[in-house]
N, C-alpha and C positions, 0 to 999 in steps of 0.2 A: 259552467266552467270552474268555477270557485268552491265546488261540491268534487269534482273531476281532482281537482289538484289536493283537495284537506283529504280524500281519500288515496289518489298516491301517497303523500307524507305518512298518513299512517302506516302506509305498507310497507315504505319506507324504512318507518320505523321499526315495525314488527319483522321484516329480513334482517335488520342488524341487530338488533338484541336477539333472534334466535341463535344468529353465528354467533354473538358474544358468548350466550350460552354454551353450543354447541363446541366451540372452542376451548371455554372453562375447562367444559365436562370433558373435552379430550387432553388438555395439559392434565388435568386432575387424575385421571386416570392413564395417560401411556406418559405423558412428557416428561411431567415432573418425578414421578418413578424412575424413566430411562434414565434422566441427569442425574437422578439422588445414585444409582446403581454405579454410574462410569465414574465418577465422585469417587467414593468410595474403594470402587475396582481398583481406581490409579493410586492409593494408599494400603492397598494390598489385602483390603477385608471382604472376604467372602462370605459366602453360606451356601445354604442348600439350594436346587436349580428349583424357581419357583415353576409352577403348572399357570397358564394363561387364565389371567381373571380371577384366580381362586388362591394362588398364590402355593404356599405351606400349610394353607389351614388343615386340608386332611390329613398331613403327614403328622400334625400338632394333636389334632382329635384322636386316628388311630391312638396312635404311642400313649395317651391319658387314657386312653380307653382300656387299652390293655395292660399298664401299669395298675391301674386301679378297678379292676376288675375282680380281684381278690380280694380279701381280708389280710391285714398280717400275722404270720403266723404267730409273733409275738408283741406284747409293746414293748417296740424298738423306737427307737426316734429316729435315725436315718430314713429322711425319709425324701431328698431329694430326687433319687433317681422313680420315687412313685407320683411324687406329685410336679416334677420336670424333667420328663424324660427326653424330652427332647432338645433340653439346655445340656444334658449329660450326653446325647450322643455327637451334638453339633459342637459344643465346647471340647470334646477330645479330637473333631475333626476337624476344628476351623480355628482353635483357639479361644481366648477370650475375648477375642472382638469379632463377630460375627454378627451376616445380616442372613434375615428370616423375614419372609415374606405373609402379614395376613391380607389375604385377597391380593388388591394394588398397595397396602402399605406399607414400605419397607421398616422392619425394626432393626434396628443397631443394639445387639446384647452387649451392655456394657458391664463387667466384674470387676473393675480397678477400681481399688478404693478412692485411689490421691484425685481420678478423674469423675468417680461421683461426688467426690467431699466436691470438687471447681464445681462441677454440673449445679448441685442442689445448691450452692451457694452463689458463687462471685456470677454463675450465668442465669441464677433463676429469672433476670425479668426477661432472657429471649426465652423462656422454656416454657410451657403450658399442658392444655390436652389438642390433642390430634381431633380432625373430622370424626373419624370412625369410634376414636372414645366415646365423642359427644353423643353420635348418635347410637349406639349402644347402650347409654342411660338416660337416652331422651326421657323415655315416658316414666323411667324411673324414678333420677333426681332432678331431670331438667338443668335446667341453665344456673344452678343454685351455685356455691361458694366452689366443692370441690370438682366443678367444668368448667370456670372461668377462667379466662383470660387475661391477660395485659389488664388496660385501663377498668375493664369490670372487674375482676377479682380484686384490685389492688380496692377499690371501693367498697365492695361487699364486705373484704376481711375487714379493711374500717367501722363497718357499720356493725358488725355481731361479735368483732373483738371482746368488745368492753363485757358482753353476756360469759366472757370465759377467764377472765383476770381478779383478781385479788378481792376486795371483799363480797363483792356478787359469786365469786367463786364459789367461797367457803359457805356462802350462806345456803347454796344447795344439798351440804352437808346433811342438815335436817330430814328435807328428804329422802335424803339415803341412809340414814337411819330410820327413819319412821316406815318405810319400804322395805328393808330386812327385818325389820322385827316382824313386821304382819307374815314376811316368807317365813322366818324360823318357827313361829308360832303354827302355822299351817304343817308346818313338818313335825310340829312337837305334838299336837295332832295326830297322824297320819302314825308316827311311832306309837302313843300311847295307844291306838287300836290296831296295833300287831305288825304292823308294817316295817322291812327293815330296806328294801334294797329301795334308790330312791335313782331316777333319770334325771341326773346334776342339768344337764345343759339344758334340760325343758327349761327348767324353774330360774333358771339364770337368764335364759332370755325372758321368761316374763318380768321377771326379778329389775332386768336394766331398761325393761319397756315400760313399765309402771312409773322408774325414776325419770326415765325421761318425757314422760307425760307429764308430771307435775313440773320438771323444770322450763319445758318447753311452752306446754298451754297452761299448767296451774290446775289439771285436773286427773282425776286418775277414772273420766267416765269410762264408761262404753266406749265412748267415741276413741279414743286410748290405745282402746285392745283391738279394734277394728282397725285403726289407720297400722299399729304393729303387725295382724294378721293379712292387710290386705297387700301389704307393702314386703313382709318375708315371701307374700308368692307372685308378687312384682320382680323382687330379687333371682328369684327360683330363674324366672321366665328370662329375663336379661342378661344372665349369666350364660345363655345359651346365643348369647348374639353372634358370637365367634364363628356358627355353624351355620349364620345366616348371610350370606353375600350383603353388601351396601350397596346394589349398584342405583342408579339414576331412576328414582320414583319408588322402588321395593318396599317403601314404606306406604304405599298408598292402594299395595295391592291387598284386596280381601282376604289375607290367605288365615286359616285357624289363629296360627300364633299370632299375625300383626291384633286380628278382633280382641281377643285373649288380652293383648296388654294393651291396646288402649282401653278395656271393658274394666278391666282394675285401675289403669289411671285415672277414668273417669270417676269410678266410685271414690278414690282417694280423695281427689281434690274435691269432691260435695262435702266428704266429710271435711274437709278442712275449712271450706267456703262457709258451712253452716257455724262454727267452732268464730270465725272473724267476721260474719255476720252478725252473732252473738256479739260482740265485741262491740261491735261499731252501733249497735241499737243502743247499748249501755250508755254509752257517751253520748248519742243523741238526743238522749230523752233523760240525761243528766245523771244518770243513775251512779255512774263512773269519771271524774275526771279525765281521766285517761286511758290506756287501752291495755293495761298492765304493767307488771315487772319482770314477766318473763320472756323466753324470746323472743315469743310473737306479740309481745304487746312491746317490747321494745323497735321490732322491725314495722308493726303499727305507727308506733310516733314518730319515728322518723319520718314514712313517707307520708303524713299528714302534716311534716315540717317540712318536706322536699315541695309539698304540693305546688305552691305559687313561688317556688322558688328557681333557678337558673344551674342548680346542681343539677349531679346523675340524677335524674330518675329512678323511683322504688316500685312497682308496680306491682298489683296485686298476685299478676301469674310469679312474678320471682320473691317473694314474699311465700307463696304456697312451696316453691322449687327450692328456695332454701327448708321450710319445714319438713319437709322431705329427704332434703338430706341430712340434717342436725336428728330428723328421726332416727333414719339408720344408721348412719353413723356413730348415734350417742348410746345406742343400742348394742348394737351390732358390736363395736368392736371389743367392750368392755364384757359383755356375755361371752363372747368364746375369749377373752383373756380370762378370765373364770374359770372356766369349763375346763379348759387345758390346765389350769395351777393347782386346781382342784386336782386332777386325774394323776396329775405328775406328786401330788403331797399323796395322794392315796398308794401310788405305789413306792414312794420314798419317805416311810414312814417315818425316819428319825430325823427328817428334818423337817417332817408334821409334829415329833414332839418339841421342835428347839423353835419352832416360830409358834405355836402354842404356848409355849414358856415365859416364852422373848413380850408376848399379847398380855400375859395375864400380870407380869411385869411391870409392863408400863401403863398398862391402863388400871390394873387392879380391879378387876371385878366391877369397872366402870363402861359405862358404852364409850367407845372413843370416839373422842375429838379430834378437833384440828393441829391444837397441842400434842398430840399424841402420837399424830401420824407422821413427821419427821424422825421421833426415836425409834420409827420400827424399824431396825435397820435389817433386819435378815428377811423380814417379810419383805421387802424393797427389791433385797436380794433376788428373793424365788421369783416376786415377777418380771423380773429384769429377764431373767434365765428362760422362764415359762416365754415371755416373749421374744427371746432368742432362739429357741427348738420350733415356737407354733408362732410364728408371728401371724397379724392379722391376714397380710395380703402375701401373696407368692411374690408378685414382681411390682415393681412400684414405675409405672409410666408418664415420662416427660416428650414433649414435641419442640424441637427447635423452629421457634417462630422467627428467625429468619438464620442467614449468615453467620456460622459461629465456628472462632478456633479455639479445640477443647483439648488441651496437653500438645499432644504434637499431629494430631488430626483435625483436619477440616472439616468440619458438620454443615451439610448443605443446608437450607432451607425446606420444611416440610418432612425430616429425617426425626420418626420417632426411636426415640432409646429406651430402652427396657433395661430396668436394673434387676438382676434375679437376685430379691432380698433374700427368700431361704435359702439359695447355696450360697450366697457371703454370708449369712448365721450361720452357717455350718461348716463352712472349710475346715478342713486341716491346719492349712496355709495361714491362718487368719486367727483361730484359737486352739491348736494344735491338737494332738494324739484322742482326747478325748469329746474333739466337737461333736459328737453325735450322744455324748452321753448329760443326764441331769445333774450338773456340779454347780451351786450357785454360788458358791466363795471365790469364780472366776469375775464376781462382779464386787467382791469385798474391798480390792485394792485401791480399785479409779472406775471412773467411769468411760463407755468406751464410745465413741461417737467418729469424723471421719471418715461414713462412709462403709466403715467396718458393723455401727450397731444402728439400725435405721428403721426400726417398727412404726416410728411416728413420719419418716422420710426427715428431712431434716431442711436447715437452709431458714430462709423466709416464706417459704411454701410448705415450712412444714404442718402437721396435724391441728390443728387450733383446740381441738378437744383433749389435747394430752393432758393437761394437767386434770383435766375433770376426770378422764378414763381413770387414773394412776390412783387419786382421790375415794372415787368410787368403789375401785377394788379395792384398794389400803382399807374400807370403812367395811365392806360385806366381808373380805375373808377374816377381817380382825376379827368383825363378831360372830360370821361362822365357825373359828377355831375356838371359839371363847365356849361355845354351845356344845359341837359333836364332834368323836373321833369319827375316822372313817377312812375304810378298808375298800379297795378297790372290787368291785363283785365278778363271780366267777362269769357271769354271763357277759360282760364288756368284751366285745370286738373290736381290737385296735385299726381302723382303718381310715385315714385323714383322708377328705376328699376337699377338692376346689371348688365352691358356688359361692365365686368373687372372691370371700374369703374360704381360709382355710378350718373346715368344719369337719367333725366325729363323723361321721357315713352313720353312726347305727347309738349315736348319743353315748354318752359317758353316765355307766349307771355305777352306783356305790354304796354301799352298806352301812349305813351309817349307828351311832351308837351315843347315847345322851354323855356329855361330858362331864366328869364331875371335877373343880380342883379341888 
């Protein structure tokens, strides 16, 4: 009898947590959609009529596929209606507040500046990433700094803060001088045996992967150029999420692509595992005090100071899930700000001769410092601009985690907003007659923030790696102009594509030439 009853109870149990489930999974998909849509409806924001289950996504895929199906015939920088065609046909059709549907989630495009400056500011702590973000760079970045939420992000940024502020900052300097001299030297090289035309954004990603291995793990092994390679085709594969449905389990089915990225995540984190295995032998058998001073020996001590403690928990997989994303991230966005300042000085030569000028001025035929890097004011200039035309990301994505009034709209719960950062770089509207052209004394007067200038996003959620990006490039084109002129080559094909970020389709190659002052 008492076998009769502990086995009802479990069945019991097991019928109401599948409704529970089943329930979830149907608010998650029809309810909470339906609300967030009638919401919106009775504030008069529309959009395109979404297709059942799949949303807008192919009407999104098409229109990119055929906008960037081409080459441009020139280097032009207009380049919104190629790389958001579908914000240019639904924003002349629905306005600037329009909802678009990927799969079941609704997005709210939002373009008003005064309502992203409140958005990223006074509402960042209801604001986050959405389900379908998360799981898009699961195997990615995982649950690292740039997916977290509420009470975890506010901790995480706590805890890797301190690896991006003031004298731990500068002190990464070094390696990023010592990192461009082995590139320049490599190219000085590659010139004196006859070579002239050189593929800028190769060597610039390796260039910001090499720095960020030293500041990350302290090494510039193997293991370095592996976690950078295995992780650019991590990126490749996850960038293609958008054209894979989310529904209930699709992550669990065998299919090419799912094996594909977990077969990379797996290799990733060995290689990470073996890198803090090393680590933690050192300190075992005395060899080390402690577990380092770079990031991962920083995010080491703490959770060997979190261990028997009543804090957050630091645990080994978010530990990997941030090095992962501080990899790409640290990488990533400072190589294509490169690549593009590069491509835009090669085809605006005269103001490759005045921040050449401006370098050999203030440094004096010195490698620059830190002292050195506030007086470059026109170099300041051009990346300010460079990252105005190419910003890193196309759109910059918040999720309202709960109930929010945002100017004079009600933001439901569950309502993700898309800010489309390159067309607010490039309105009209925003920096007139000439937004689509290279002018960087638009940024001589003030600086412009807002809302209106937003490459790092801004707020309390803004980028935590800005001041190191800004750093970094200030220190490599300082001494790349110090070193070479360089002329845009005839064989560059101007063609910006989206994988995550905004990257050359066919690389930025250039002619370079030894510089003498």
């Amino acid at each position: 009898m008492a076998f009769i009853i502990f086995l009802t109870t479990l069945f019991v149990i097991f019928i109401s947590s599948l409704a529970k489930i089943s329930y979830d999974t149907f608010s998650f998909y029809c309810l909470t959609p339906r609300r967030i849509r009638k919401t919106m409806e009775q504030q008069g924001v529309r959009g395109p009529k979404p297709r059942l289950l799949i949303g807008n996504i192919l009407d999104v895929v098409g229109l990119v596929a055929k906008s960037t199906a081409n080459d441009m015939s020139s280097i032009d920088h207009d380049i919104v209606d190629r790389l958001l065609p579908h914000y240019t046909i639904w924003t002349k059709q629905y306005g600037k507040r329009f909802i678009y549907w990927n799969g079941t989630e609704p997005r709210l495009c939002l373009a008003e500046t005064e309502l992203i400056k409140e958005l990223l500011g006074k509402k960042s702590s209801v604001c986050g990433r959405s389900w379908l973000q998360r799981q898009g760079t699961k195997h990615f970045i995982g649950k690292g700094l740039l997916m977290a939420n509420g009470e975890d992000w506010y901790h995480q940024r706590h805890i890797v803060a301190p690896a991006f502020m003031g004298d731990k900052l500068k002190s990464y300097a070094g390696f990023m001088v010592e990192c461009t001299n082995k590139m320049i030297q490599s190219m000085e090289t590659e010139l004196d045996s006859g070579r002239t035309e050189f593929e800028i954004a190769d060597y610039m990603k390796q260039l910001t992967a090499d720095i960020i291995s030293r500041t990350e793990f302290d090494t510039d092994s193997d293991k370095g150029n592996q976690i950078f390679h295995l992780l650019t085709l991590l990126q490749r594969l996850c960038a293609q999420a958008s054209r894979h449905l989310c529904l209930p389990g699709s992550r669990f089915v065998p299919s090419k692509y799912n094996r594909e990225i977990k077969s990379l995540k797996k290799e990733v984190e060995r290689l990470l595992m073996e890198i803090i295995e090393s680590r933690k032998d050192g300190v075992e058998i005395g060899r080390s005090s402690c577990y380092g001073s770079d990031l991962l020996g920083m995010l080491l001590n703490e959770m060997q100071q979190r261990k028997n403690s009543t804090t957050t928990t630091l645990n080994l997989q978010l530990i990997i899930d941030e090095c992962k994303t501080f990899f790409f991230a640290g990488h990533e966005t400072t190589a294509l700000l490169l690549t593009w300042t590069i491509m835009l000085l090669a085809t605006n030569p005269n103001w490759q001769h005045m921040v050449r000028a401006e370098v050999n001025q203030v440094c004096n035929a010195r490698t620059p410092s830190i002292q050195h890097l506030s007086k470059l004011t026109l170099l300041n200039m051009v990346i300010n601009e460079s990252l105005r035309l190419y910003p890193p990301a196309t759109v910059l994505p918040r999720m309202a985690l709960e109930d929010m009034k945002l100017g004079d709209m009600d933001i439901p719960k569950g309502l993700s907003i898309w800010i489309p950062v390159l067309a607010i770089h490039h309105s009209e509207e925003l920096w007139g007659k000439d937004a689509n052209q290279f002018n960087p004394n638009r940024f001589a007067a003030k600086a412009f923030g807002g809302g209106r200038f937003i490459p790092f996003a801004g707020g309390p959620r803004n980028c935590i790696g800005q001041g190191f990006a800004i750093m970094e490039a200030k220190i490599i084109l300082a001494m790349f102009l110090s070193k070479f002129s360089f002329t845009i080559s005839d064989t560059y094909r101007h063609a910006p594509v989206v994988v995550l970020t905004i990257q050359p389709k066919h690389g930025v190659q250039v002619c370079l030439t030894p510089f003498s002052s």
